[in-house]
N, C-alpha and C positions, 0 to 999 in steps of 0.2 A: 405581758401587758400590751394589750392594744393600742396602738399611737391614735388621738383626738385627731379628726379631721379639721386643719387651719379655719379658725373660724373668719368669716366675713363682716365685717361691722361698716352697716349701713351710716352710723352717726358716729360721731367725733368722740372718743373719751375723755373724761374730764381724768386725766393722768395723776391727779392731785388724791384722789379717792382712793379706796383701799380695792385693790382689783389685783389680780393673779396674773404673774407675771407674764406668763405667755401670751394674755389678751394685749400687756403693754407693750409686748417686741411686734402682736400683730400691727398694733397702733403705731407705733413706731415706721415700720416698713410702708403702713399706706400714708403716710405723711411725706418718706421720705421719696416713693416711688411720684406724690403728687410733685414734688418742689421739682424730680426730674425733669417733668414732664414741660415745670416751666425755665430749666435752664435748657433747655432742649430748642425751645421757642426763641430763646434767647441766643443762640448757638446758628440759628436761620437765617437770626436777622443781623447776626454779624458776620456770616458768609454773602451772605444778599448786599451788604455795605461794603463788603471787599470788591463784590462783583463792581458795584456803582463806581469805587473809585476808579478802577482800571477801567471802565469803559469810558467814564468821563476822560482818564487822560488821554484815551485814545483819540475821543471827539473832539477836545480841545486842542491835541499835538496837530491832529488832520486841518482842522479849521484854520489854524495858524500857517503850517506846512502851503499850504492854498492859498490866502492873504498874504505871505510872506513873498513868493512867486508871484504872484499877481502883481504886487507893488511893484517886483522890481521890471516886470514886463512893461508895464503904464508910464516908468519912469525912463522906460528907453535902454536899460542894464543889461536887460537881455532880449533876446531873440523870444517871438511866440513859440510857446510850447505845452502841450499838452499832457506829459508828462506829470508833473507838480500839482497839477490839478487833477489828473486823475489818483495819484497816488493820496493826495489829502482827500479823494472822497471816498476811495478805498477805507481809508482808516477811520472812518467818520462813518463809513459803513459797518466795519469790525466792531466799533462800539456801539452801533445803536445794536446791532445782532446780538452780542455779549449782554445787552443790559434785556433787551425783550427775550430770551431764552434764560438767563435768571430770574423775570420777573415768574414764566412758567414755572420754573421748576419748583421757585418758593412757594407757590401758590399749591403747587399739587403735592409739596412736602407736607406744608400748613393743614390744607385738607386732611390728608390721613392723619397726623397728629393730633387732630381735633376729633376725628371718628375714633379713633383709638381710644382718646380720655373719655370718648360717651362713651363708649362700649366700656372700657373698666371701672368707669363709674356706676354704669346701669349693673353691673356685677356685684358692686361693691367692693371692690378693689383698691378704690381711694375713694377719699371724700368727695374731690371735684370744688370745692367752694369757694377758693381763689378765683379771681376773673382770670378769665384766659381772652386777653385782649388782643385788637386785630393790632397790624403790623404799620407805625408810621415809616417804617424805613422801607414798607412795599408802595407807600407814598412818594416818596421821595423817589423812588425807581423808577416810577411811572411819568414822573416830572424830568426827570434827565432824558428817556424816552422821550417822551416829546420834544424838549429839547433838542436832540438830538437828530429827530425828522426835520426841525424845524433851521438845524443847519443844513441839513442836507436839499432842501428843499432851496436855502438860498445858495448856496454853490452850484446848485445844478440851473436854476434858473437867473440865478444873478437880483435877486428879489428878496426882499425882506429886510427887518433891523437889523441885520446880522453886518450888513455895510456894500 
């Protein structure tokens, strides 16, 4: 006996019908292969949210690190020194790099993941008909980014709300 070639099913089966089994494990498979696809998305944007935390404590440890020394140079405690200040823009450096090289990578992870579900969708492969929505926490990445220039811009100039 010949094995049937896996059939491809463009539209969604009503599972409830009387259908042969192996159309319902195809069914089955392109459902469960669509939901990967969005725990997958999901799996980005909580690596992408790891990345944001650690780079914000870096930019906020650095920031502080810098204000901390600065005070106590302004108050007479210590001697000038350059050191504390460079060291807190270092770190405030680390984390705007750490968050703009995450912001890349999600974005070029995101891309192929999304060509990918076209491409197995135009196949038939899965349905596709879940939104596959963009990323608020590549928002929120872009905003600690800024953020983050936006210390470093007052540490290095001495300028800004930052104090």
């Amino acid at each position: 006996m010949t094995p049937q070639p896996r059939r491809h099913i463009a539209e969604p089966l009503d599972l409830d019908e009387g259908i042969a089994p192996d159309d319902i494990s195809v069914e089955l498979s392109s459902r469960r292969t669509g939901m990967s696809f969005q725990r997958t998305r999901m799996s980005a944007d909580r690596t992408l949210m790891s990345v944001i935390r650690t780079s914000l404590s870096l930019i906020s440890f650095g920031f502080t690190i810098y204000q901390f020394f600065h005070a106590l140079q302004g108050d007479k405690v210590l001697h000038a020194n350059v050191a504390p200040r460079n060291f807190g823009l270092t770190l405030v450096w680390l984390g705007v790099a750490m968050v703009g090289v995450g912001i890349l990578f999600h974005i070029q992870f995101m891309l192929g993941l999304r060509r990918q579900r076209r491409e197995m969708k135009a196949a038939g492969m899965i349905h596709g008909e879940s939104r596959f929505p963009g990323s608020y926490t590549l928002g929120v990445a872009i905003l600690v980014l800024l953020l983050g220039l936006g210390v470093i811009a007052n540490l290095t100039f001495r300028t800004g709300p930052f104090g």
